[in-house]
Each structure stands twice: as structure tokens, then as C-alpha cells.
C-alpha positions in Angstrom: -7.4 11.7 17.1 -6.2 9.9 13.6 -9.2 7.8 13.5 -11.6 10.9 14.0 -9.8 13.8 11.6 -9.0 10.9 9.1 -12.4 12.0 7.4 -11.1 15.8 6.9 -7.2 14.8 4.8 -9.0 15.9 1.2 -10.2 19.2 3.0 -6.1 19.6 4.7 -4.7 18.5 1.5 -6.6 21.3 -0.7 -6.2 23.9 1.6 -3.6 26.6 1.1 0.1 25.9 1.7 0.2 28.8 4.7 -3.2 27.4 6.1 -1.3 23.6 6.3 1.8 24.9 7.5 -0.2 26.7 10.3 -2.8 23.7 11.3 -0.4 21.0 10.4 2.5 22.8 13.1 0.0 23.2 15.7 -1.0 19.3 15.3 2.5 18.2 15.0 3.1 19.6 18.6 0.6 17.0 20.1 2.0 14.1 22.6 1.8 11.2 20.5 -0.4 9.2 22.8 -2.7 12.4 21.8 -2.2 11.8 18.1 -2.0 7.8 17.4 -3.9 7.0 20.5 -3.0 4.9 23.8 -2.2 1.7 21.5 0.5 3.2 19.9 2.9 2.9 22.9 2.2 -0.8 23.4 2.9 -1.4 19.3 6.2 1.0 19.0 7.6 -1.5 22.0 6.7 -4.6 20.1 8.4 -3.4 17.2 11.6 -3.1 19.6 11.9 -6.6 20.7 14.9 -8.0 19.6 14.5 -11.5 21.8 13.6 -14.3 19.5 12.2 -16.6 22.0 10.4 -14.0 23.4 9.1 -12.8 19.8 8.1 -15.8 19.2 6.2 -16.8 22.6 4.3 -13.6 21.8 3.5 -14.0 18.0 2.6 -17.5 19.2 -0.3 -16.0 21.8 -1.0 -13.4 18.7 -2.1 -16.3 16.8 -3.9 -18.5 19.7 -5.9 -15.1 20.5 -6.6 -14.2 17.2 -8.0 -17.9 16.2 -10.1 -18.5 19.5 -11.9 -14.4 19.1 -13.0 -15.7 15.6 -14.2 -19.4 16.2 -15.8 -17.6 19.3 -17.5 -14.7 17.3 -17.4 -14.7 13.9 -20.0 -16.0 12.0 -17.6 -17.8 9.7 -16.2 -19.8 11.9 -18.7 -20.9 14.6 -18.5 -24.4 13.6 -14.7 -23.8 15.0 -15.4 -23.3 18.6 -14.5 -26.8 19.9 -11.6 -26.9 18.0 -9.9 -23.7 19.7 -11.1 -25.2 23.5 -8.1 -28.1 22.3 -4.9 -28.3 23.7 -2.5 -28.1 20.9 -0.1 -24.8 18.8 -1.8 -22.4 17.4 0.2 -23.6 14.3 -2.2 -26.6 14.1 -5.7 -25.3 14.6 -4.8 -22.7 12.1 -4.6 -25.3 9.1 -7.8 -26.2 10.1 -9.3 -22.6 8.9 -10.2 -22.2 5.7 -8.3 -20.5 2.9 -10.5 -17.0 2.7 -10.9 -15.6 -0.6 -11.6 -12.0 -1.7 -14.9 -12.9 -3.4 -15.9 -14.9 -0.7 -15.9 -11.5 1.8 -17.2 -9.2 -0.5 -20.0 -11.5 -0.9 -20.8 -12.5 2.7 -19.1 -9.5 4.8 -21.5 -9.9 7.4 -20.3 -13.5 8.2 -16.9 -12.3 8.3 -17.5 -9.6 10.9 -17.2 -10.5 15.3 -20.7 -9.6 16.8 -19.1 -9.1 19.8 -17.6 -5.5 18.7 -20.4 -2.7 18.2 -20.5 -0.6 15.3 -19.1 2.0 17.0 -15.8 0.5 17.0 -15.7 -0.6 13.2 -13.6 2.2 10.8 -14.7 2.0 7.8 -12.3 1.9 4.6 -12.4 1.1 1.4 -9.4 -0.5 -1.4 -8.5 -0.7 -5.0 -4.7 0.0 -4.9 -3.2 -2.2 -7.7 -5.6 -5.0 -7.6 -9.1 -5.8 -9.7 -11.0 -6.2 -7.3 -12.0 -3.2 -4.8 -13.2 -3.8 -1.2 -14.3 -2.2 1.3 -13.0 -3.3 5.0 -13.4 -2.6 8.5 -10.8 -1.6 10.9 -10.8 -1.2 14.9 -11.2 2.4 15.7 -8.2 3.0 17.8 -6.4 0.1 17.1 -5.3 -0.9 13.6 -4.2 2.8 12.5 -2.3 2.9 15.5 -0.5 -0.5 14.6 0.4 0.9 11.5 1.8 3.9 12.6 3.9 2.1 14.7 5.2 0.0 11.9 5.8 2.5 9.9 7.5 4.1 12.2 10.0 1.4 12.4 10.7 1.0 9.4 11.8 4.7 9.4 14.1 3.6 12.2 15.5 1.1 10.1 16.1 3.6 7.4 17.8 6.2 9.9 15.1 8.5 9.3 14.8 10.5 13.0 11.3 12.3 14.2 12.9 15.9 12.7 14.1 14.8 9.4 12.4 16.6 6.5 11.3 13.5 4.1 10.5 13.9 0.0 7.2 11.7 -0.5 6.3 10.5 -4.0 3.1 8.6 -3.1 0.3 9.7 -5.7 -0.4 12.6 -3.4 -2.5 15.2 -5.9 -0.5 18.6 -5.4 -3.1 21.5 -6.2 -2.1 23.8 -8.7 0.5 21.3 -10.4 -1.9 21.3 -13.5 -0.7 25.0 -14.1 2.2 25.2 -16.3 3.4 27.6 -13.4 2.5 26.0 -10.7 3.9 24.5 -7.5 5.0 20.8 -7.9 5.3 20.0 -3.8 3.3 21.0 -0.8 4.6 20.9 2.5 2.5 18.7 5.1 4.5 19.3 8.8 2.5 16.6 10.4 4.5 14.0 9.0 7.4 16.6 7.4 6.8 15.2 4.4 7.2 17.9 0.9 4.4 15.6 -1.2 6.1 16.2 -5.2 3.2 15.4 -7.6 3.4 12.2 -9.0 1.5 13.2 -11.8 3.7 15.5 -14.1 7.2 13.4 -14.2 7.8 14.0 -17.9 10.9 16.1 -19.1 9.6 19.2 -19.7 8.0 19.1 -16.1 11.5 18.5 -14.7 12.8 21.8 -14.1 9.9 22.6 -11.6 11.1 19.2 -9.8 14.6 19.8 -9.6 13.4 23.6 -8.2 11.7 22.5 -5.2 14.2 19.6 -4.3 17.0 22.1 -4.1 14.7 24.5 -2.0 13.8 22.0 0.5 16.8 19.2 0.3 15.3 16.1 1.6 17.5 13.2 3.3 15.1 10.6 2.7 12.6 9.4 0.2 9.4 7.9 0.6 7.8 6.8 -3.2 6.0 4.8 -5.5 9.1 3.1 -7.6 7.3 4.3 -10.9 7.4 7.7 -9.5 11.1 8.2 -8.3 12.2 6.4 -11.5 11.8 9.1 -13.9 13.4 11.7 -11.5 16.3 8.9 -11.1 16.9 9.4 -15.0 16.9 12.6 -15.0 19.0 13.2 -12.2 21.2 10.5 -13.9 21.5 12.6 -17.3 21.6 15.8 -15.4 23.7 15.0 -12.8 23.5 17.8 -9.1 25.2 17.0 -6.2 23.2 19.5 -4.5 20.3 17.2 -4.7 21.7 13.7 -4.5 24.1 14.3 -1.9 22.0 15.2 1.4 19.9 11.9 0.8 20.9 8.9 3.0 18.3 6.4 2.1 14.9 5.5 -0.2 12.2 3.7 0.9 10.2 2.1 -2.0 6.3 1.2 -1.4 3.2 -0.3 -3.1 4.5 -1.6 -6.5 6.4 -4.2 -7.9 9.9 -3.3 -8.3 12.4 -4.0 -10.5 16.4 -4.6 -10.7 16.7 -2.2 -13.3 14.9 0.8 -11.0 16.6 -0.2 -7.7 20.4 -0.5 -9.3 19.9 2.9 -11.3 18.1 4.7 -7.8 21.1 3.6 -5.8 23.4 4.9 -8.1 22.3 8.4 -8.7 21.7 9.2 -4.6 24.4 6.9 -3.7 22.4 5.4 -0.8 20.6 2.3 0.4 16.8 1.7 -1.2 14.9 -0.2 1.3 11.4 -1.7 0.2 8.4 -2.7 1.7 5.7 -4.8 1.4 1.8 -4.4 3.0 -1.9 -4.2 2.1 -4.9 -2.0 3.1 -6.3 -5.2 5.1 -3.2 -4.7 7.3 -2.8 -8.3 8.1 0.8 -8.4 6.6 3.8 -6.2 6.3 7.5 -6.6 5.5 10.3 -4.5 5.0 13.9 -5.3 3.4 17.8 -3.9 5.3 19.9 -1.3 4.5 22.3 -4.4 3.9 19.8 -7.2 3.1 17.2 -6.8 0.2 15.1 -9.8 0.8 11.5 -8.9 2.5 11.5 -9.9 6.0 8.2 -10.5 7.8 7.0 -8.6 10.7 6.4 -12.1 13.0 4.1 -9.9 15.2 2.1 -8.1 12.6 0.6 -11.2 11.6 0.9 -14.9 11.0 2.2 -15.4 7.0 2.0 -18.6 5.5 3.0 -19.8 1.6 1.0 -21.9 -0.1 2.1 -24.0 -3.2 0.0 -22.9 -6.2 -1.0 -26.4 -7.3 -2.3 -27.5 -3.9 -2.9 -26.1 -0.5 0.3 -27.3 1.2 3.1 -25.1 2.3 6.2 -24.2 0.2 9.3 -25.4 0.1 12.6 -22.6 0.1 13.3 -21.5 -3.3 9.4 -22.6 -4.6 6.7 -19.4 -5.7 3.6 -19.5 -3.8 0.9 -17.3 -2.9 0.7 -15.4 0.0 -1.8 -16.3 3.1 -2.2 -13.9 5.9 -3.3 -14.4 9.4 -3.7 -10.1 10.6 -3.1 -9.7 14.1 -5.2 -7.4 16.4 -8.4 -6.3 14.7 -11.3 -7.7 16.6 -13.6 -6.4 13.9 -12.7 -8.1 11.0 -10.5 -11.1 11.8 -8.8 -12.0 8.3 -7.5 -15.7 8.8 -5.2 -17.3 6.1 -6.6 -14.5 3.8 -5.4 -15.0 0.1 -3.3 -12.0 -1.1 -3.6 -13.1 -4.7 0.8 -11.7 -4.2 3.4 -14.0 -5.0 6.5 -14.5 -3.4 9.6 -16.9 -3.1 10.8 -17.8 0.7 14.3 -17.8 1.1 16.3 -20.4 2.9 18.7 -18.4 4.2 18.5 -17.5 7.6 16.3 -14.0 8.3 18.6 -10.8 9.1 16.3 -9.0 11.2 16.1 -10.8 15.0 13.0 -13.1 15.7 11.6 -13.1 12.3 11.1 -16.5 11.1 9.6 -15.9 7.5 11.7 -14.2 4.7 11.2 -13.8 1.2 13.7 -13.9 -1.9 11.1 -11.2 -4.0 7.6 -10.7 -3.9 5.4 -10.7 -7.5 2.5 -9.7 -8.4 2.1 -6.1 -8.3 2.6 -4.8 -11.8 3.3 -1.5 -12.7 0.7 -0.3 -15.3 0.0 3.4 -16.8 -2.7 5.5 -18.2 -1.9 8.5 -20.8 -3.2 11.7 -20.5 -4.1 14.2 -23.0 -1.0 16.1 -22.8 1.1 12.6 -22.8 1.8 12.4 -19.1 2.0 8.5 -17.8 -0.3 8.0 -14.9 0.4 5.5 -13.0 -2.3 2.9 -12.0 -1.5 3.4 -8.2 -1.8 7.0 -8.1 -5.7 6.1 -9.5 -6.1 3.1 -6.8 -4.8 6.3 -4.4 -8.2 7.4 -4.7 -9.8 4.1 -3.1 -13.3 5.3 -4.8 -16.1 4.1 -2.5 -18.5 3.8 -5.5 -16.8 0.3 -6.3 -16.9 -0.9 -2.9 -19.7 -2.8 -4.2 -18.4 -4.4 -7.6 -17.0 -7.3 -8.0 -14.0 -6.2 -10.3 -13.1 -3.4 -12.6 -10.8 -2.8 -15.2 -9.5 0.1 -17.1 -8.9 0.0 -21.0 -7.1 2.4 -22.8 -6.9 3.2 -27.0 -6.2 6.2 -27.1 -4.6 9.2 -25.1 -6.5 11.0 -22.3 -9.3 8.5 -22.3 -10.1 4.9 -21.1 -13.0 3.1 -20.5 -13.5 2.1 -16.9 -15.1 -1.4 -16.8 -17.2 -2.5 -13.8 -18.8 -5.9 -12.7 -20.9 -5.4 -10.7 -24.4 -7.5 -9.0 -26.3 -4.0 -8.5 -26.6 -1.3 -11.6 -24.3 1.7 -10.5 -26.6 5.0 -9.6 -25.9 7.9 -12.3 -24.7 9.9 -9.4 -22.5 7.0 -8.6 -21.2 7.2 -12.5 -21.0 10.5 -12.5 -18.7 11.2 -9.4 -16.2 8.0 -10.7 -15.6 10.5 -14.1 -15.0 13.3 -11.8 -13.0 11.9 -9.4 -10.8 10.1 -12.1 -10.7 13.7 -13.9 -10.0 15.3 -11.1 -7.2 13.0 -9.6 -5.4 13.4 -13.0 -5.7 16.7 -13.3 -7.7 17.1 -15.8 -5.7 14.4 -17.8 -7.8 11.6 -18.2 -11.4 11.0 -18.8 -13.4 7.9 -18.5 -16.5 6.3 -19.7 -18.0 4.1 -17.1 -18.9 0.4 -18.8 -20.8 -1.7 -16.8 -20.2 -5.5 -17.6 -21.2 -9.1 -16.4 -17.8 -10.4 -16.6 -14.2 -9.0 -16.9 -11.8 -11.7 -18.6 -8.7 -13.0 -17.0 -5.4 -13.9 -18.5 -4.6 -17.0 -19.8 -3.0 -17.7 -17.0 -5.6 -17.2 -14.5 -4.8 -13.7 -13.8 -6.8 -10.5 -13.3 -5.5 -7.6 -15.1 -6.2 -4.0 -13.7 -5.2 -2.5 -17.0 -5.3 -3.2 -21.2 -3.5 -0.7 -22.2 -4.0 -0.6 -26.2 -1.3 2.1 -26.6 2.2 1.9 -27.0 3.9 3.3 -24.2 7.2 3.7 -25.7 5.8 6.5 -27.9 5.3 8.8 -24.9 7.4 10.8 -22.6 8.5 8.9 -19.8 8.4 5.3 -21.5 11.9 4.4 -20.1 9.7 3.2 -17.1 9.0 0.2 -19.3 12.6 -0.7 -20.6 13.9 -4.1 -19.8 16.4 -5.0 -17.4 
């Protein structure tokens, strides 16, 4: 049922609090096999093996499957067919792929997809997050949400976080009404149990309203965008109340780059573990750090991770940086083998905490945590924004936001085909409207968006200086 009410979340989300309590109770109620579909069952129990021979017989026949279905149906890698009828690991035909770039599948998607699914299985979805360059991708109906779920689910496990516990989620959710200056901050969703705080309004004078609804509702856990719970963290620091602090037994940090600095001061106000994780929309990757071990450990059944060196396609040694390369596990649709990332990350040689994972990393780089200023000097971050996942830049090739002065940027698009001025117009809306009125853009379209000197793509110029706006503590150094 996930995959066919995903359409309808704006509609839930912007209903009335007593019209999502009501709906949202009455779905809550449903069997899970109902809800997540009959996958789920089979993924929760792989996320319970604890064996790691057994783990890694399985991840092993992951890979094998995953290889053969692509050389056998995808396009791409026909030319791979006799390779997969070898005897041999799975290990070794997969260096025999190659490395699959971002560009290269938003400019041939067709090659990339198996003909032996029909379209009626393909979900369609669509990603800008923190990166430059948007996508669109296709999931298996029934299948990859349901994965996800399930991994999510145990990473709630791991943060002691039980099917009745109320949760405080800081994830760029937009809370209607939060514009007002006497407005609700939070909204209640009991599907998940989650009270969404707007992650939109986290300057001081905003505060009071936060501080309101987390003494009504008293969370014991968090689930947030690090540049969301930060400012919150400093108030709560400076303004010290048991009453909110105390009931919450652990954090879970998602989707940014995080820093020392946030981490050490979040664990000291709540007095609690802060667990992080590490995915992607294309859901061929996911890790999660340990109440007692802050390195990112590697789901081995999730899919296959390699990291390559960044001056040559060879693997990396413990202790060197390389990039990222994912091998996604069960979505027959859109196979994504040794798919570039574009993230970072350092493997660790110390052996993995977490039984039957074989691949750990030190700290992952690479997302940055950027910010847009609104009119009435609220930060914003880029996140929230790449929240939105606007389908009108499925079809660009990168975009880039630049900011001189508060409450408007220009949005920069390179694109092959000239964006519609419907498609123009409903990018400035949905950008207004996902800020709250805070931000407006102008919607450039350009033949080529510059990189950094070092190679890198950069989501956001931002011309002002933050530190002369509420909430620039985000930006202090270590």
C-alpha cells in the first residue's frame, strides 16, 4: 500500500492536524505485511542475521544474481552475458563492469533499464538532495520501498527506538502554518509517530515556539538533518531544561555531512548516544554508525560497496580517501552496478563492530552543509530545498543556486531541452512555497555550470556572509 498512497503524502501532509491524526491512526492499525507489502518480512529477517558466514554466503549470491539479471537484460551490459555463464566469485566478474557515472544514466536511461520487467512494475522517483545534479530513477514497485523500510527499521533497533515510541523528526518536513508568527511549529503524523518540527524557522526568536511543543509532546528519540538539531542543541545548551533533554535516549543524524563540533555539542546537551547514517535515493547503499562505535558500517546485504582510489580505478588501501562505488541489491528495474556516488570516505582497518559486515568506514565526505537566507533572515538549509526532489529538473543536467542578497537566489539550470514556462513557473513556486514564502528565485538557464578548482560540483555560491544572520553558529569551526 506504500507504493500506491506514496502519490497522496503532499495531500496528508497539508491536511488538518485532527484529519491526520484520524487517517493516520486508522492506517497505523494495518498488519504490516498490509502496509510495506509481503517483501518486507523477508528483508526485516535479513537485517537479523547475525551469522557471518552465512551473511556472507548470502551477500555473495546478492551479488552473483544481481550481475547475471543485468548482463542477461540490461541493455548496458549485453556484451556481458558470457562472462556471467563463467565459473568464478562474483567478486571477479564484478571488476569486469564498468564504473557507471551519473551523466552517463541520465543520458542513456533507457540502456540502463532490464526489458524483462514491464512498466507496470517500475516506481518512478526523482532526486536532488545535496547533489548538482538531479535524477530521476526507477524503483521496483513492491520491492525497493519495502527494503528500505526494513532498514530503517533496524537502524531504529539499533538506536533502542520500539514500534510505540513517540519520535521528534527534523527532516525538512514543511509544517503548515509555521510561517505565522503564531503558528504551530510541529504536526503530528501517527503513521510513523513522528511530531515533524519545521526545519525552517530555527532562529532565536522562533525558539520559544520550539521549546513549547517539545515539552508538550517529550520525544525519546530524534530523527534530523544535523543542520537542523544544531541550532536547537545551542539553544538548549544556553537555556538549559531538563524537562526536554532528559526523556531522550538517543539521535539519529541523516543526509548531511556532519561535523565533530555538532555531534560533541548534541551529545552533551541530551546526554545520549548520536548515531548517523549514511544512504542515497538510488538505494544501492546504506550504513549506519553504534551507540558505542561512530565509524559507518556497511549493510553487506544492502548492496555490494567498493572504494576506489581517486587517481586510478584500483581499490583503496585502510586509512586512504576514495570514492564510493555501489553495487544495489534487489531492484530488477534499474540494476545500478559499481555506480559512482561522487561521496568520499576513508575505510577503516579496524575490524567492523556490527557481525558479518565486512566494509567499514573511518567518516564519509562529501555532503556539505550549505544555506540559503530568507527575507526575514532565516537560514535554509540546502537539504530542506533538495526535500522537494522537483521533477522539473529531472531532465537537466546540473543546477546550481546563487545567492547575493537575502530572500533571493538565482537558480541556474543546464539543461539539453529549454525548460517550458510552466515548468519555470512551478520551480519559483515550489521554491517559494517550500520556504515559506522566504525565498524567491529567478530561473537562469545556462550551457555550463563551473566546477571547483578541484573538480568539484558546488550546489551553492552563496555570496553572503552567513555569519551576519541569525543562526550562523552553524558555520563555526571546530
Amino acid at each position: 500500500m506504500e507504493d500506491l498512497l506514496h502519490g497522496y503524502v503532499g495531500a496528508y501532509t497539508r491536511s488538518p492536524q485532527w484529519l491526520k491524526t484520524w487517517i493516520g491512526g486508522v492506517y497505523s492499525r494495518l498488519p504490516v505485511r498490509l502496509r510495506y507489502g509481503a517483501g518486507y518480512a523477508a528483508f526485516d529477517a535479513e537485517t537479523r542475521l547475525r551469522d557471518p558466514e552465512v551473511i556472507a554466503q548470502l551477500a555473495d549470491e546478492k551479488l552473483k544474481a544481481t550481475l547475471t539479471w543485468a548482463a542477461q537484460t540490461v541493455p548496458a551490459y549485453a556484451h556481458l552475458k558470457a562472462l556471467v555463464r563463467e565459473p568464478g566469485s562474483a567478486r571477479r566478474w564484478l571488476v569486469e563492469f564498468p564504473l557507471l557515472e551519473k551523466s552517463t544514466l541520465k543520458a542513456d536511461e533507457a540502456s540502463q533499464l532490464s526489458r524483462a520487467v514491464p512498466r507496470a512494475r517500475r516506481l518512478l522517483t526523482h532526486t536532488g538532495g545535496s547533489t548538482s545534479i538531479p535524477m530521476r530513477l526507477h524503483l521496483e514497485k513492491h520491492v525497493s520501498r519495502s527494503k528500505d523500510f526494513a532498514y530503517n527499521r533496524a537502524f531504529d533497533r539499533i538506536a533502542g527506538i520500539g514500534s510505540d515510541d513517540l519520535v521528534l523528526a527534523l527532516r525538512g518536513r514543511t509544517v503548515p502554518g509555521a510561517e505565522r508568527h503564531d503558528g504551530p511549529v510541529w504536526m503530528f503524523d501517527p503513521i510513523k509517530r513522528y511530531v515533524h518540527l519545521s526545519s525552517d524557522h530555527l532562529e532565536a526568536e522562533h525558539m520559544p515556539r520550539y521549546m513549547q511543543a517539545l515539552r508538550h509532546w517529550k520525544p525519546r528519540f530524534v530523527h534530523a538533518y544535523p543542520s537542523a538539531l544544531y541550532p536547537i542543541a545551542r539553544w538548549l545548551d544556553a537555556h538549559p531544561d531538563p524537562s526536554i533533554t532528559a526523556p531522550v535516549r538517543s539521535v539519529q543524524l541523516f543526509s548531511e555531512n556532519v561535523y565533530d563540533y555538532q555531534v560533541a555539542l548534541i551529545r552533551k546537551v541530551f546526554d545520549c548516544p548520536v548515531l548517523l547514517e549514511y544512504g542515497h535515493s538510488e538505494r544501492a547503499v546504506k550504513a549506519v554508525s553504534l551507540p558505542d562505535d561512530p565509524r559507518y558500517h556497511f549493510w553487506p546485504l544492502y548492496g555490494h560497496v567498493e572504494l576506489i582510489a581517486l587517481d586510478a580505478n584500483r581499490p583503496c588501501a585502510p586509512g586512504e580517501l576514495g570514492e564510493i562505488v555501489a553495487t544495489g541489491f534487489d531492484n530488477r528495474v534499474l540494476p545500478l552496478i559499481r555506480y559512482r556516488t561522487g561521496d568520499l570516505a576513508v575505510r577503516s582497518a579496524r575490524a567492523p563492530s556490527l557481525p558479518g559486515v565486512d566494509f567499514v568506514a573511518e567518516r564519509i565526505e562529501g555532503r556539505v552543509q550549505e544555506f540559503l537566507v530568507c527575507n526575514d533572515r532565516r537560514l535554509v538549509s540546502i537539504t530542506t530545498i533538495g526535500a522537494a526532489h522537483f521533477h522539473e529538473l529531472a531532465a537537466s543536467e546540473r543546477m546550481q543556486f546563487v545567492q547575493e542578497r537575502p530572500g533571493h537566489a538565482i537558480l541556474k539550470v543546464q539543461t539539453r531541452a529549454p525548460l517550458s514556462a510552466a515548468a519555470r513557473a512551478s520551480l519559483e513556486h515550489g521554491i517559494r512555497e517550500k520556504t515559506q514564502g522566504g525565498l524567491s528565485v529567478d530561473v537562469v538557464e545556462t550551457d555550463t555550470i563551473a566546477r571547483t578548482v578541484s573538480g568539484k560540483e558546488r550546489l551553492l555560491v552563496q555570496q553572503l556572509d552567513i555569519s551576519n544572520f541569525l543562526g550562523a553558529s552553524l558555520h563555526e569551526a571546530a
